[in-house]
PDB file with SEQRES, HELIX, SHEET and CRYST1 records, atoms N, CA, C and O in Angstrom:
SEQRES   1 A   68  UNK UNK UNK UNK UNK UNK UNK UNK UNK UNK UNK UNK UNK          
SEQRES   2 A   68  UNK UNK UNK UNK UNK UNK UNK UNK UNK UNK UNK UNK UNK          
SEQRES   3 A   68  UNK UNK UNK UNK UNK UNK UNK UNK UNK UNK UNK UNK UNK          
SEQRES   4 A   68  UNK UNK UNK UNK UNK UNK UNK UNK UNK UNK UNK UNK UNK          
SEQRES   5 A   68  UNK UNK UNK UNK UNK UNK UNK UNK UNK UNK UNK UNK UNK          
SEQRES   6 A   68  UNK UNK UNK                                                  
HELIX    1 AA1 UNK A   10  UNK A   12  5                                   3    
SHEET    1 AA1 2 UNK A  18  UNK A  20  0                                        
SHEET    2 AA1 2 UNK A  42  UNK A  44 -1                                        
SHEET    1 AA2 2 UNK A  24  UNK A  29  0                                        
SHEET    2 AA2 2 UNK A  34  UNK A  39 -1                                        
CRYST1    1.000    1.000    1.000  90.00  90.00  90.00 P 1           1          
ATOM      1  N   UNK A   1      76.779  29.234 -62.309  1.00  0.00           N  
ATOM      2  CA  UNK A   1      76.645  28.373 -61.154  1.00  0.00           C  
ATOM      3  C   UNK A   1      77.408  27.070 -61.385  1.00  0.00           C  
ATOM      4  O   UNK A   1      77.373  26.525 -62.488  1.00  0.00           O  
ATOM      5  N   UNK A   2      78.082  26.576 -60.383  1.00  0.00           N  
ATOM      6  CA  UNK A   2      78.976  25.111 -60.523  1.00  0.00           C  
ATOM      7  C   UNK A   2      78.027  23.774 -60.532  1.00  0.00           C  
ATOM      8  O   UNK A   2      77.014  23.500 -59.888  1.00  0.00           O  
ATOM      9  N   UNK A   3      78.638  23.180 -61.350  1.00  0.00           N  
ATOM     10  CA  UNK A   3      77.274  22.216 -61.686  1.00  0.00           C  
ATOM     11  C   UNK A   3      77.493  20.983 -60.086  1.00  0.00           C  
ATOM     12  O   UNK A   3      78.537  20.679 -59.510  1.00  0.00           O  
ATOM     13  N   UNK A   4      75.895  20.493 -59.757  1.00  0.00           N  
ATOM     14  CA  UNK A   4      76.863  19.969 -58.527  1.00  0.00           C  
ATOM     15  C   UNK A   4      76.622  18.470 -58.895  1.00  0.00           C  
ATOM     16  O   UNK A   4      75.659  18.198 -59.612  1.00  0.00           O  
ATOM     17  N   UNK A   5      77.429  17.510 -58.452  1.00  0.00           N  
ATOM     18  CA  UNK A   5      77.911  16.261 -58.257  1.00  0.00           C  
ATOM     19  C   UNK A   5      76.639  15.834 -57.630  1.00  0.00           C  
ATOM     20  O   UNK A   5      75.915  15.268 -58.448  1.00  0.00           O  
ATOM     21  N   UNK A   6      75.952  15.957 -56.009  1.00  0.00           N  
ATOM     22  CA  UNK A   6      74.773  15.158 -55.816  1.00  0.00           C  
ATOM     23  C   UNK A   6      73.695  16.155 -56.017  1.00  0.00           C  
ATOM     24  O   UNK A   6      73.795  17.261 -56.549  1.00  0.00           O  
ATOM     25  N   UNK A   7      72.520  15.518 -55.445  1.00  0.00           N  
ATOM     26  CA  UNK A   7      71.070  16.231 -55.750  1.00  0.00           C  
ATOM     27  C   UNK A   7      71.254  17.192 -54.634  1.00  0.00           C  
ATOM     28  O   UNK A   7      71.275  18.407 -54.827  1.00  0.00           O  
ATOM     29  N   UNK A   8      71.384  16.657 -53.494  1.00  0.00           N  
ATOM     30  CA  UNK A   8      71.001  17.072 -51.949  1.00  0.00           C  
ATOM     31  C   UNK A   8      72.399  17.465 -51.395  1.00  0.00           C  
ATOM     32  O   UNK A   8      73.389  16.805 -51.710  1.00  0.00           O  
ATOM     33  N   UNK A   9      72.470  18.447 -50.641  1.00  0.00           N  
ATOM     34  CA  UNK A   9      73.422  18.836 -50.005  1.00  0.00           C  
ATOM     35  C   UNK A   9      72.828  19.064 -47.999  1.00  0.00           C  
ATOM     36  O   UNK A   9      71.706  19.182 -47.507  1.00  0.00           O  
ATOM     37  N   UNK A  10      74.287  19.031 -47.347  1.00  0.00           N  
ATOM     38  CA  UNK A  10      73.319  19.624 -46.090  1.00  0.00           C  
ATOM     39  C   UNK A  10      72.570  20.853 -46.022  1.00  0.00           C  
ATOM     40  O   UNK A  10      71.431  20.887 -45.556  1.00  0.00           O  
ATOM     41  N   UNK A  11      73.293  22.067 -46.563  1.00  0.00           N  
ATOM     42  CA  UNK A  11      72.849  23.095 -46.283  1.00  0.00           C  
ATOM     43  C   UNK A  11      71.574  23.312 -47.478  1.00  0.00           C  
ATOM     44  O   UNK A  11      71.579  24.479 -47.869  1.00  0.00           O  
ATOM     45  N   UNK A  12      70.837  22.735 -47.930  1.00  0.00           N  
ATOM     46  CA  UNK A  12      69.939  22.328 -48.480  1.00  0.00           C  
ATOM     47  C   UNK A  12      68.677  22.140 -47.609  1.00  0.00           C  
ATOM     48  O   UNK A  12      67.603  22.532 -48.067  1.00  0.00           O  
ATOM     49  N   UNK A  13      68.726  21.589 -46.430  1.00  0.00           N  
ATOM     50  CA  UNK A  13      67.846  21.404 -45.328  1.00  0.00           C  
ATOM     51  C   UNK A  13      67.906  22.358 -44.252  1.00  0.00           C  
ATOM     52  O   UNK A  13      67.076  22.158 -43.365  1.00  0.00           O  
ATOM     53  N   UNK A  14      68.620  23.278 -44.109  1.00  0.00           N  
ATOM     54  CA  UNK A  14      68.127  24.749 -43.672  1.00  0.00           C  
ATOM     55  C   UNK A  14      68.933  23.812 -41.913  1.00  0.00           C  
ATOM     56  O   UNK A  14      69.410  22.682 -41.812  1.00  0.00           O  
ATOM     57  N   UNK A  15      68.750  24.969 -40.775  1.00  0.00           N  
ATOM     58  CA  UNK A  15      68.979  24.333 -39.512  1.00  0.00           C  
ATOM     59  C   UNK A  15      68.148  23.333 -39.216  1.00  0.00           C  
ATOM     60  O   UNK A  15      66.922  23.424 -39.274  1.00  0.00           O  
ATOM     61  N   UNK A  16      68.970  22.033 -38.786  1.00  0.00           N  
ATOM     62  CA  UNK A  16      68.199  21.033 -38.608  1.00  0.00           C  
ATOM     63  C   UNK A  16      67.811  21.300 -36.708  1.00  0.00           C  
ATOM     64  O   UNK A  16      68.675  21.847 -36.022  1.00  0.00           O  
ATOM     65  N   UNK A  17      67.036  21.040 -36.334  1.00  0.00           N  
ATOM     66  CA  UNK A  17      66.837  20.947 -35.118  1.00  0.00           C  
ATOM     67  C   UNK A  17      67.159  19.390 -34.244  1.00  0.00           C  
ATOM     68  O   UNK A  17      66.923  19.183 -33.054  1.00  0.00           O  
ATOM     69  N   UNK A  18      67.670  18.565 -35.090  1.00  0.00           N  
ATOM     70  CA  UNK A  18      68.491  17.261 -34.561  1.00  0.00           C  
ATOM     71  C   UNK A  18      69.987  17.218 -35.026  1.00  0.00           C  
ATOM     72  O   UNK A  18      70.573  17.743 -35.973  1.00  0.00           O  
ATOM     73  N   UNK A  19      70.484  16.189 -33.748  1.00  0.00           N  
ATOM     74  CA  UNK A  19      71.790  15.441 -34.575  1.00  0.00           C  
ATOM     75  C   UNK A  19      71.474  14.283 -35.258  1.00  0.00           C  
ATOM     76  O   UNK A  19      70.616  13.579 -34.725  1.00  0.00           O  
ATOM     77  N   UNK A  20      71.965  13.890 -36.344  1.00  0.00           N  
ATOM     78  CA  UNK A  20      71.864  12.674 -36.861  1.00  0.00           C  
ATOM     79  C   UNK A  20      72.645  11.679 -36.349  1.00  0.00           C  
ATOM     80  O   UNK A  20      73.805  11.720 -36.758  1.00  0.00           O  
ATOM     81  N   UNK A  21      72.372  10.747 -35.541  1.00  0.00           N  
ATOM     82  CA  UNK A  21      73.456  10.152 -34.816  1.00  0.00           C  
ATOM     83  C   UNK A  21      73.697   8.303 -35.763  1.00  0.00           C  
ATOM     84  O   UNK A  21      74.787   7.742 -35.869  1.00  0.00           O  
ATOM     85  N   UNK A  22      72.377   7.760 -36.291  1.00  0.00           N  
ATOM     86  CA  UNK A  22      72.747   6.678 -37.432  1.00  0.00           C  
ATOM     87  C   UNK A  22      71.561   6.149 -38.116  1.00  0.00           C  
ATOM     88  O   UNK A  22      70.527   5.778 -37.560  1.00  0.00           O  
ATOM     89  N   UNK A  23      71.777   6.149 -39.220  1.00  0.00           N  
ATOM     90  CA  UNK A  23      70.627   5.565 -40.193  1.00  0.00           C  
ATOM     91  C   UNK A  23      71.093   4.007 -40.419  1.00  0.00           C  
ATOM     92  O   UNK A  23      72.268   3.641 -40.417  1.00  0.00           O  
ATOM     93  N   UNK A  24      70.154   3.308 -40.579  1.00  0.00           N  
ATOM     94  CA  UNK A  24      69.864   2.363 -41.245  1.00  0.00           C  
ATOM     95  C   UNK A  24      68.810   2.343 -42.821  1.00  0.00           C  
ATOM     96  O   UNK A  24      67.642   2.710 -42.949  1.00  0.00           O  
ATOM     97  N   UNK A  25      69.693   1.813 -43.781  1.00  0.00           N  
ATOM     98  CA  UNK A  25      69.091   1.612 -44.640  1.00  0.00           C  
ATOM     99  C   UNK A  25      68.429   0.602 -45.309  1.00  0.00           C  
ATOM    100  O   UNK A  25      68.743   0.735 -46.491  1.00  0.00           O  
ATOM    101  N   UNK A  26      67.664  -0.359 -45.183  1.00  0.00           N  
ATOM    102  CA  UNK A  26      67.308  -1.745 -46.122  1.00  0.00           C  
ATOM    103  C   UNK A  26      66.387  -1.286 -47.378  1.00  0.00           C  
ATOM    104  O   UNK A  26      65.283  -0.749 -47.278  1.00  0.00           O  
ATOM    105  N   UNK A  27      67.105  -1.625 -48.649  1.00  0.00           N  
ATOM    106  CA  UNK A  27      66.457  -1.785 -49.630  1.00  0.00           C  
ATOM    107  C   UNK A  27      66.322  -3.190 -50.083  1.00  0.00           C  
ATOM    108  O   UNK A  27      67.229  -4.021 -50.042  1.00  0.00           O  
ATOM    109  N   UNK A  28      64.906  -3.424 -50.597  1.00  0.00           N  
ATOM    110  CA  UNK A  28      64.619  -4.385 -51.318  1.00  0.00           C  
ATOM    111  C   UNK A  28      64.277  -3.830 -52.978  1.00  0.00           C  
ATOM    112  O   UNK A  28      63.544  -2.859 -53.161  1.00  0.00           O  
ATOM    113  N   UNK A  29      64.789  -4.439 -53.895  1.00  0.00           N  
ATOM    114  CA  UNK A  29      64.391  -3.799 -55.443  1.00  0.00           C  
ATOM    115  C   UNK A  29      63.661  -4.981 -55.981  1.00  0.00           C  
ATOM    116  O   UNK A  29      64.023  -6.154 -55.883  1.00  0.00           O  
ATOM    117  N   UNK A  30      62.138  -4.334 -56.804  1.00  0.00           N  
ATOM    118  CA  UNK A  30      61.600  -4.943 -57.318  1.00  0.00           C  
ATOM    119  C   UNK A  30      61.533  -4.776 -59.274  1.00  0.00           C  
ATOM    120  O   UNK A  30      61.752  -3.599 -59.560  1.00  0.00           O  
ATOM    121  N   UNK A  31      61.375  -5.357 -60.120  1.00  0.00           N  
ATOM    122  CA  UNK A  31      61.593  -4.937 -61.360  1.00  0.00           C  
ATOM    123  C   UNK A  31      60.335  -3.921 -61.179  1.00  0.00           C  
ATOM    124  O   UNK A  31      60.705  -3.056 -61.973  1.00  0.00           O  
ATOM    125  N   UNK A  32      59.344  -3.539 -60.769  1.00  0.00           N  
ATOM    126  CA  UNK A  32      58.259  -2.723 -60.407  1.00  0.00           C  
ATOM    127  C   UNK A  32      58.514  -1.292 -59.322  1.00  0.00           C  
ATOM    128  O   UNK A  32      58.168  -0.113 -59.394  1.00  0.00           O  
ATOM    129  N   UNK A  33      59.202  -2.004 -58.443  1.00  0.00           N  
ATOM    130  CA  UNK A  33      59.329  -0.744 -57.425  1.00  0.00           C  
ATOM    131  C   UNK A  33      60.502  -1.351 -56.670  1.00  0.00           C  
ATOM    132  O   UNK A  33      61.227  -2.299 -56.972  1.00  0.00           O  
ATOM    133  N   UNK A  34      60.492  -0.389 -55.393  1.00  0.00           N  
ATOM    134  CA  UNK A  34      61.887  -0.409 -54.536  1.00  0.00           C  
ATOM    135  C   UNK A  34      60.963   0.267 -53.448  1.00  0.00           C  
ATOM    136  O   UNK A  34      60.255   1.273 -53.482  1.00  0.00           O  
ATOM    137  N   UNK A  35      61.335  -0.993 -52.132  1.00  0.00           N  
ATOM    138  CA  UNK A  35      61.011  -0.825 -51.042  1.00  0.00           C  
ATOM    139  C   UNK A  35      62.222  -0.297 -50.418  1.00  0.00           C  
ATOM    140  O   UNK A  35      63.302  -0.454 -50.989  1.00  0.00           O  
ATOM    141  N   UNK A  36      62.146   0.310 -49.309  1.00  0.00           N  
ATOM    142  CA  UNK A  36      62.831   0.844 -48.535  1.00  0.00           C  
ATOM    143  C   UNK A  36      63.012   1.059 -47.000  1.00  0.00           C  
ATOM    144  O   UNK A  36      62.176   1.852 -46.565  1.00  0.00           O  
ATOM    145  N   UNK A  37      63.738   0.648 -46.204  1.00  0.00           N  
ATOM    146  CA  UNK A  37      63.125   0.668 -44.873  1.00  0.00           C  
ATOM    147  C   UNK A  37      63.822   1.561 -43.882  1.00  0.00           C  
ATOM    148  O   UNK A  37      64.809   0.925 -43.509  1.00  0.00           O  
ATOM    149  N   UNK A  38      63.797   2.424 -43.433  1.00  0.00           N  
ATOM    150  CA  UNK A  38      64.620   3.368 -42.960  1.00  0.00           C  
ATOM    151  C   UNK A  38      64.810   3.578 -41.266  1.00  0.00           C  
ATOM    152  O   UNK A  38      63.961   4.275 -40.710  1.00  0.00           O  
ATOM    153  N   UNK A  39      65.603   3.151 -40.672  1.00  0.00           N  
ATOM    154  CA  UNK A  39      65.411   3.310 -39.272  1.00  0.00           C  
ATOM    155  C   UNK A  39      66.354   4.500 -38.801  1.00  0.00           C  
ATOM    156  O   UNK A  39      67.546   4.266 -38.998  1.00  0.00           O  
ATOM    157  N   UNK A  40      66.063   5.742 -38.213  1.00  0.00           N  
ATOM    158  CA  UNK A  40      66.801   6.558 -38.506  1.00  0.00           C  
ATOM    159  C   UNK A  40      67.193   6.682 -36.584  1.00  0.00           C  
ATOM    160  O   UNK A  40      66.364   6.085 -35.898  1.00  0.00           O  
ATOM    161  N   UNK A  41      68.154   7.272 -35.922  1.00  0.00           N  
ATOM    162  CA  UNK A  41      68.669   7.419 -34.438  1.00  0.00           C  
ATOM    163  C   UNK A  41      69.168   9.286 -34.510  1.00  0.00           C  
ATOM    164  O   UNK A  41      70.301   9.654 -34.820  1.00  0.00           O  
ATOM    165  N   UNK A  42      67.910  10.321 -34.110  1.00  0.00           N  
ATOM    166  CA  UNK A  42      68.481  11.437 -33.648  1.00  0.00           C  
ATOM    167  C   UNK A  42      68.610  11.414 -32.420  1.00  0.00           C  
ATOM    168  O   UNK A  42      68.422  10.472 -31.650  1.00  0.00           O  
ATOM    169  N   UNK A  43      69.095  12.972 -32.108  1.00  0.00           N  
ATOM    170  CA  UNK A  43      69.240  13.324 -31.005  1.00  0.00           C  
ATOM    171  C   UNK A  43      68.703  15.077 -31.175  1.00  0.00           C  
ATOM    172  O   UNK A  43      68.931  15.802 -32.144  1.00  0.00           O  
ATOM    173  N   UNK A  44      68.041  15.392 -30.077  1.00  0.00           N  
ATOM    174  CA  UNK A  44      67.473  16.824 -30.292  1.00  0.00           C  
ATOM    175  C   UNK A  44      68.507  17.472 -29.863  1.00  0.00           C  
ATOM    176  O   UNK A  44      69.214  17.040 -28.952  1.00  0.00           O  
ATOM    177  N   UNK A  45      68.751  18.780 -30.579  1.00  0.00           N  
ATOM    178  CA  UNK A  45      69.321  19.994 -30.132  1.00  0.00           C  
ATOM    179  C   UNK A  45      69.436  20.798 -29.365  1.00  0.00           C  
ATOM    180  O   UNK A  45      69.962  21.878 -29.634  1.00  0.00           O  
ATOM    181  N   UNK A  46      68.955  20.480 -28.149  1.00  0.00           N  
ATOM    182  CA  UNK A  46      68.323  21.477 -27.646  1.00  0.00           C  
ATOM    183  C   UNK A  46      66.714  21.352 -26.981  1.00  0.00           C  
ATOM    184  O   UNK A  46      66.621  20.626 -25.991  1.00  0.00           O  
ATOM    185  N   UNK A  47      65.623  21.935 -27.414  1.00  0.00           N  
ATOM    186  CA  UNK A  47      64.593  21.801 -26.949  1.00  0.00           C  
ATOM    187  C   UNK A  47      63.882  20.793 -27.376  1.00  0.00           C  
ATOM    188  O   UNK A  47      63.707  20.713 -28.592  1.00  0.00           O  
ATOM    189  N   UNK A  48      63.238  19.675 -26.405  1.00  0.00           N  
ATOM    190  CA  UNK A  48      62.302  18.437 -27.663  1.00  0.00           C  
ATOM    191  C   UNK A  48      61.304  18.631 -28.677  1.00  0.00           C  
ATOM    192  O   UNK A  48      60.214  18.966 -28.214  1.00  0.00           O  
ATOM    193  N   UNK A  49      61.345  18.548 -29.589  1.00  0.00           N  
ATOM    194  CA  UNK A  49      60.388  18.547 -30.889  1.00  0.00           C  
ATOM    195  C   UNK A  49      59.184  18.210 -31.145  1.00  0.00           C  
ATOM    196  O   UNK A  49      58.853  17.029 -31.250  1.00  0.00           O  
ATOM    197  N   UNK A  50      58.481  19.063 -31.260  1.00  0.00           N  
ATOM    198  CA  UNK A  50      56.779  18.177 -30.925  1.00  0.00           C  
ATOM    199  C   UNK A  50      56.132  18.054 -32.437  1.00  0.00           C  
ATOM    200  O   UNK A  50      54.914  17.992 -32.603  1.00  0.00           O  
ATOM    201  N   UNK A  51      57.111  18.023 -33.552  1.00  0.00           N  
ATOM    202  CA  UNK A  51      56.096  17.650 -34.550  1.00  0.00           C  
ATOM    203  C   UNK A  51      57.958  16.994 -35.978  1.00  0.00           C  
ATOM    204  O   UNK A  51      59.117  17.256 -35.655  1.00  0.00           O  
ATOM    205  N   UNK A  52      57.711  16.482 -36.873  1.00  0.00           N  
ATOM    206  CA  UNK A  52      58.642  16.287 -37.424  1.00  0.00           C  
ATOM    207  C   UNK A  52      57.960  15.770 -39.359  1.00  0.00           C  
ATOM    208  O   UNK A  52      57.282  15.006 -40.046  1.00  0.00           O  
ATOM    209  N   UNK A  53      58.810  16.891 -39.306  1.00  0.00           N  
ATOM    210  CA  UNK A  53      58.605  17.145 -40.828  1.00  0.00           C  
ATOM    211  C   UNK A  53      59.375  16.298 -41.893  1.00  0.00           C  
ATOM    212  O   UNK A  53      60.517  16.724 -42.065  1.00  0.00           O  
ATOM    213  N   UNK A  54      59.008  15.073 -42.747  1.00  0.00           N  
ATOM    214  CA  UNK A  54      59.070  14.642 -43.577  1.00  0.00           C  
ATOM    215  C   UNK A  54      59.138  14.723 -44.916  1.00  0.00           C  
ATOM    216  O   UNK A  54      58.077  14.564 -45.520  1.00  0.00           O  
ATOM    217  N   UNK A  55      60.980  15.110 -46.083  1.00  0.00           N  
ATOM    218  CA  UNK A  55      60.185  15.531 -47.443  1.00  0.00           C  
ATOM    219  C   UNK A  55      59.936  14.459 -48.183  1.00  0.00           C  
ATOM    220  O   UNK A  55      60.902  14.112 -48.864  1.00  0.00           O  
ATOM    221  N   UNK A  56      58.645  13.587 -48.325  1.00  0.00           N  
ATOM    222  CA  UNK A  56      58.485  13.081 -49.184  1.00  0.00           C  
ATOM    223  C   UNK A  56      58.061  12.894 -50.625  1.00  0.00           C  
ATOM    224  O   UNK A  56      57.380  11.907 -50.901  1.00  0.00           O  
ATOM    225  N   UNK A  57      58.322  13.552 -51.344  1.00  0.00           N  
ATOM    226  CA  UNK A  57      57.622  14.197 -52.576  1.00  0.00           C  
ATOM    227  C   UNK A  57      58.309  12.825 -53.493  1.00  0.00           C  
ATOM    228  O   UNK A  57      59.490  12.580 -53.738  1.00  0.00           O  
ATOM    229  N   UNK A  58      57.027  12.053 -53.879  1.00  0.00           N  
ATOM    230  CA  UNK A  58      57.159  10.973 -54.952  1.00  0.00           C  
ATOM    231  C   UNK A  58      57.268   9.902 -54.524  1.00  0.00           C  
ATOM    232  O   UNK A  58      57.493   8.902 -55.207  1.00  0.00           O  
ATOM    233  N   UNK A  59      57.097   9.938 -53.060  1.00  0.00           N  
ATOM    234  CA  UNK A  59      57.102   8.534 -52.396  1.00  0.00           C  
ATOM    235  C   UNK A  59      55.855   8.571 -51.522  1.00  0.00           C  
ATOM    236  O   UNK A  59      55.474   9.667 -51.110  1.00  0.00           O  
ATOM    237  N   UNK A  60      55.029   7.193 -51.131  1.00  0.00           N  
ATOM    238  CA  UNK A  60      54.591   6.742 -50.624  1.00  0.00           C  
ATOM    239  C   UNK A  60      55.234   6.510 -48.999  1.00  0.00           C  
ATOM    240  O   UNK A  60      56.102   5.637 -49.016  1.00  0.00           O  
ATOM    241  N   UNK A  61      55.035   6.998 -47.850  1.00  0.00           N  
ATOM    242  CA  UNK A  61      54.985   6.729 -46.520  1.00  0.00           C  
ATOM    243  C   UNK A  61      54.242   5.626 -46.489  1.00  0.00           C  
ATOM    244  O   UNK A  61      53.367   5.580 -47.353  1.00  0.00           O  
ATOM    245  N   UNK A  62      54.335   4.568 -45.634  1.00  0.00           N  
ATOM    246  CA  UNK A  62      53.621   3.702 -45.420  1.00  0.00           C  
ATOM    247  C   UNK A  62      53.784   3.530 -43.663  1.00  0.00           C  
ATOM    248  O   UNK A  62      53.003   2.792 -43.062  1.00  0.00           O  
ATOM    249  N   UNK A  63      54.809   4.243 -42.976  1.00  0.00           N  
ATOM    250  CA  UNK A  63      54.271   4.222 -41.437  1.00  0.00           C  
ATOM    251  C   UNK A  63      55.406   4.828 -41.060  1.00  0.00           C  
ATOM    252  O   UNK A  63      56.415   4.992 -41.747  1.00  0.00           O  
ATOM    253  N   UNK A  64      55.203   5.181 -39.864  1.00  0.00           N  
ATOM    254  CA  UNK A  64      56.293   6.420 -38.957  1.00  0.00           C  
ATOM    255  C   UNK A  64      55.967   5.857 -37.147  1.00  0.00           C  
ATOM    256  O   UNK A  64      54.962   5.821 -36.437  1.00  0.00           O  
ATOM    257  N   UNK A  65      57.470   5.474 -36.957  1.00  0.00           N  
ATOM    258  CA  UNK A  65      56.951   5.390 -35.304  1.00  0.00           C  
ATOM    259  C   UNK A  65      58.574   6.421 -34.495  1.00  0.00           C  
ATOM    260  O   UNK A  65      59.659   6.896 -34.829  1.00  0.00           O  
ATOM    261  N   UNK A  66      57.992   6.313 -33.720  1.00  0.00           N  
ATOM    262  CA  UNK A  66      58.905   6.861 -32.516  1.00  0.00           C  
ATOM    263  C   UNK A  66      59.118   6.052 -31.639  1.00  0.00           C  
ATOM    264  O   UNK A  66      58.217   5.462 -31.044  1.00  0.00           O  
ATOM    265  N   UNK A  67      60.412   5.889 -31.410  1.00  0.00           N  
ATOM    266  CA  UNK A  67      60.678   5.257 -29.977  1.00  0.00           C  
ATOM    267  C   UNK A  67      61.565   5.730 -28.943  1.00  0.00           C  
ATOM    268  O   UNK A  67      62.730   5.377 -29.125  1.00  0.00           O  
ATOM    269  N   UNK A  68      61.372   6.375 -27.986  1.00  0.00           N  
ATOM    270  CA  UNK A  68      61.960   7.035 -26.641  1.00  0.00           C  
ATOM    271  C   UNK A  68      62.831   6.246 -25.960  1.00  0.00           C  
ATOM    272  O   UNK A  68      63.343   6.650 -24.916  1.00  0.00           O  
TER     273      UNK A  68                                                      
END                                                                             
């Protein structure tokens, strides 16, 4: 197997049911931790989405909104 360069690839996340149209990223780094603030802009594919799946494994969520 070819060793790969990043962790994550697209086809790694299977069919997405959005477009990714722009992220925002703000990090703050602490000698303790690293905040992060993520404002993300899809667009659905197709049919609207009634639930949205998050991988967070090793992180803390601290809130999720939607805005229409």
């Amino acid at each position: 197997m070819k060793p790969r360069l990043y962790k994550y690839y697209p086809e790694d996340f299977g069919e997405l049911k959005v477009d990714v149209l722009h992220m925002d990223l703000v990090f703050d780094v602490f000698d303790d931790r690293t905040n992060v603030k993520s404002m993300l802009r899809v667009k659905t594919l197709g049919e609207p989405i009634e639930k949205l799946e998050l991988n967070c494994r090793d992180l803390e969520v601290r809130a999720v909104s939607c805005i229409q």
